[in-house]
C-alpha positions in Angstrom: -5.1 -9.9 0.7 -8.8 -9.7 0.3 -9.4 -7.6 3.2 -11.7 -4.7 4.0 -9.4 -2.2 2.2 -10.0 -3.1 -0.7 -13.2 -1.6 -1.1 -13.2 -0.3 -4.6 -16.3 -1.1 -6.8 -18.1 -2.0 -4.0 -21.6 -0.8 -3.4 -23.1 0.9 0.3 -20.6 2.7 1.3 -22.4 6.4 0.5 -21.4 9.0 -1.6 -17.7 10.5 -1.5 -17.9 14.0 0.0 -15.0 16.0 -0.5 -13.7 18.6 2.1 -13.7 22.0 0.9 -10.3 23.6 1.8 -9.4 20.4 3.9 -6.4 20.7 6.0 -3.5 18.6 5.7 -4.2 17.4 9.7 -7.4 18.1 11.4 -5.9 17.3 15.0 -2.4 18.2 15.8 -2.3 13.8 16.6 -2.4 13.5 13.1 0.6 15.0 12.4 2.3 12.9 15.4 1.5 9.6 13.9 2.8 10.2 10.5 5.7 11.8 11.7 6.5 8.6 14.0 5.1 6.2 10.8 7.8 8.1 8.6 11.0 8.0 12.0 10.6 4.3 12.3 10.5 3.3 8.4 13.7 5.6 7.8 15.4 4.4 10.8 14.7 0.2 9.2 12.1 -0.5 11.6 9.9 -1.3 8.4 9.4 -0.6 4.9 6.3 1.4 3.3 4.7 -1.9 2.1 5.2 -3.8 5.2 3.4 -0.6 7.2 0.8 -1.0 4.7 0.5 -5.0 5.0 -0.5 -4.0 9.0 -3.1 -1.2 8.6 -4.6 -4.1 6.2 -4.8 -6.6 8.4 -7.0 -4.3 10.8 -10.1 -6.0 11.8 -13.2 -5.0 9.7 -15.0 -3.7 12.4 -12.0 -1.6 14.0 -11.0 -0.8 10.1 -14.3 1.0 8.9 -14.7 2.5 11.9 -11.7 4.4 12.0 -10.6 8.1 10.5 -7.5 7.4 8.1 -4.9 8.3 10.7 -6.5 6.1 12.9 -5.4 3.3 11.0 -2.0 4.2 10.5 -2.1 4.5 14.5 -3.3 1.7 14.7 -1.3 -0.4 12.4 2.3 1.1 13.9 1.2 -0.1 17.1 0.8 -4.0 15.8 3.9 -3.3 13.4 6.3 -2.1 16.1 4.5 -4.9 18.8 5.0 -7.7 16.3 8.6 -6.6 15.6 9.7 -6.1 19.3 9.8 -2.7 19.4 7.6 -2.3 22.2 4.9 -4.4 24.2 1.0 -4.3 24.7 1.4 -3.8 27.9 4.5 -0.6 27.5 1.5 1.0 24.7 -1.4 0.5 27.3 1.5 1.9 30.4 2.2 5.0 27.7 6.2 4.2 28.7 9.1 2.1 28.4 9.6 -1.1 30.8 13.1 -1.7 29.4 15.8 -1.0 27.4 15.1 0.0 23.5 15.7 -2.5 21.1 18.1 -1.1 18.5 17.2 0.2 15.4 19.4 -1.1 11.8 19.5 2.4 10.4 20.3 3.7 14.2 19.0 7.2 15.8 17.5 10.3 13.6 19.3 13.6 13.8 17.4 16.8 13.1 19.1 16.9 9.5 18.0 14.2 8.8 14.2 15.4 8.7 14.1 17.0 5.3 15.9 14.1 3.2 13.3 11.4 4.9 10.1 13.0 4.5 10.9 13.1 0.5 9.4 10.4 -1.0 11.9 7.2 -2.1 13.3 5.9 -5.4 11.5 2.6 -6.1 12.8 1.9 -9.8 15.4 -0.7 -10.0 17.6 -2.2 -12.4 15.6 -5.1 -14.6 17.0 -8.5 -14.7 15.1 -9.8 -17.7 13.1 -7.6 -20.4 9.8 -6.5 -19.9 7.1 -9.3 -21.1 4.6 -6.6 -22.5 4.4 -3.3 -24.1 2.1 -0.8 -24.7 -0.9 -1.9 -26.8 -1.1 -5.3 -25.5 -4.1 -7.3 -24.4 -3.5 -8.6 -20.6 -5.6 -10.5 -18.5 -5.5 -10.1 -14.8 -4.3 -13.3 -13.2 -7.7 -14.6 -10.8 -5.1 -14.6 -7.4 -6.1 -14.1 -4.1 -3.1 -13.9 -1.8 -3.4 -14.1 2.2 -0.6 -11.3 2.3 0.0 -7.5 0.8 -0.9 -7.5 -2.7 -1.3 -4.1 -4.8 -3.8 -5.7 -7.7 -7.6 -4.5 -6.9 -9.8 -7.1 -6.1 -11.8 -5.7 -8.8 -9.9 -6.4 -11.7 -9.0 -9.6 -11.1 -9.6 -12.0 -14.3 -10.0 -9.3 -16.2 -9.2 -8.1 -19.9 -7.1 -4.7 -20.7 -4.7 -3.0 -22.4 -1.1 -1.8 -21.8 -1.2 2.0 -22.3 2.6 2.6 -20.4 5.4 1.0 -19.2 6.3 2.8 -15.6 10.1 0.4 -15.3 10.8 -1.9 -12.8 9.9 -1.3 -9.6 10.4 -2.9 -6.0 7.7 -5.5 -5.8 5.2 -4.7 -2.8 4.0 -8.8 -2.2 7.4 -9.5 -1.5 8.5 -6.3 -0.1 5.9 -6.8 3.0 7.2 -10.4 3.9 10.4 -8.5 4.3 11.6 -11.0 1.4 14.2 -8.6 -0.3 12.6 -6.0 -3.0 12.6 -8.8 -5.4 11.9 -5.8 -9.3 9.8 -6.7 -10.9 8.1 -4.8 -14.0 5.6 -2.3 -13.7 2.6 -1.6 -16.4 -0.5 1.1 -16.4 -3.2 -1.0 -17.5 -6.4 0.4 -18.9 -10.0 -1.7 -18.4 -13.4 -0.7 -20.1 -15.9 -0.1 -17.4 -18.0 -2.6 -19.6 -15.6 -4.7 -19.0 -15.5 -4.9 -14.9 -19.0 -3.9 -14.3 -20.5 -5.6 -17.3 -23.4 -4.5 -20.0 -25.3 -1.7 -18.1 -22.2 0.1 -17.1 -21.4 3.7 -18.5 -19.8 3.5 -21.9 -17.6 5.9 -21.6 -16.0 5.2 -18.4 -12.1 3.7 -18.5 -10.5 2.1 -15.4 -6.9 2.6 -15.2 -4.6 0.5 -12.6 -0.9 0.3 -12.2 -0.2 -3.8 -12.1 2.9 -5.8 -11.8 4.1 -8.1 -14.5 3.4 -10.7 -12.3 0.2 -9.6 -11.9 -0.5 -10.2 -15.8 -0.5 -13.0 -18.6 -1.3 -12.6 -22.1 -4.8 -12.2 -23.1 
């Protein structure tokens, strides 16, 4: 997806100032939203890429203008409306208008807390052997998919090198769709910055990306 969100190596956006001491939430709302972001996905509402696919698809204008929790506000509310979870008009109401539609992993119990807000296994078993290994040249295919897709815009049709192989991995394109996790192999790939930003870049500068085989051919 070629969206706003993919912003990297673009030019205007101002220098990155970083918080000193920044807290983990500056408003207590914050907290609220990724706590009802991380309920629904562990109760099957969604998966991570799929709640990623929607804060994506946020217009630009709505998107740049919002703080980061914002977005994931944002983007729960046109998840759980698209799903039929709720309705525009039970968000704009601030209640329910009916009965809840069930949930495939059913309700969350207070014990459950601790074991969901621990980050998930994504490495799965491989069904064929993995097409590179470290040392290779790859080329980035030239793609631009209309849906989720982890590969920067930036690097597209690009020239690098394998520097690890990270296993296979559940495959975010297909994982969004809600098409099964569909493994596929996962590679760190490293880019000269000559090579993305052509001649006048920094020498010295390396890009790193983590890309999936299908991401790649042979350079």
């Amino acid at each position: 997806m070629n969206g706003v969100h993919d912003m990297g190596g673009m030019d205007g956006f101002g220098k990155v100032e970083a918080e000193p001491n920044e807290p983990t939430f500056h408003e207590k709302w914050e907290g609220r939203v990724l706590a009802m972001v991380r309920a629904m996905g562990a109760a099957g509402a969604f998966n991570i890429d799929t709640s990623r696919s929607y804060r994506e698809a946020l217009p630009p204008h709505v998107y740049l203008a919002s703080s980061y929790y914002q977005k994931w506000l944002l983007g729960l509310e046109d998840n759980l409306v698209a799903k039929g979870f709720v309705t525009a008009s039970e968000l704009a109401a601030g209640h329910a208008k009916g009965p809840a539609k069930s949930l495939k992993n059913g309700k969350l119990h207070p014990e459950d807390v601790e074991r969901i807000m621990v980050r998930g296994q994504f490495e799965r078993p491989a069904s064929a052997p993995a097409k590179f290994k470290p040392g290779n040249l790859v080329r980035t295919k030239n793609m631009h998919p209309a849906t989720h897709t982890r590969l920067p815009r930036y690097t597209r049709g690009h020239v690098g090198v394998v520097e690890r192989v990270l296993g296979c991995q559940v495959f975010p394109d297909s994982a969004s769709l809600e098409l099964g996790e569909n493994p596929q192999w996962l590679y760190t790939v490293v880019f000269d910055g000559a090579e993305l930003w052509g001649p006048e870049a920094d020498p010295t500068v390396k890009i790193s990306i983590d890309a999936f085989e299908p991401y790649l051919e042979p350079a």
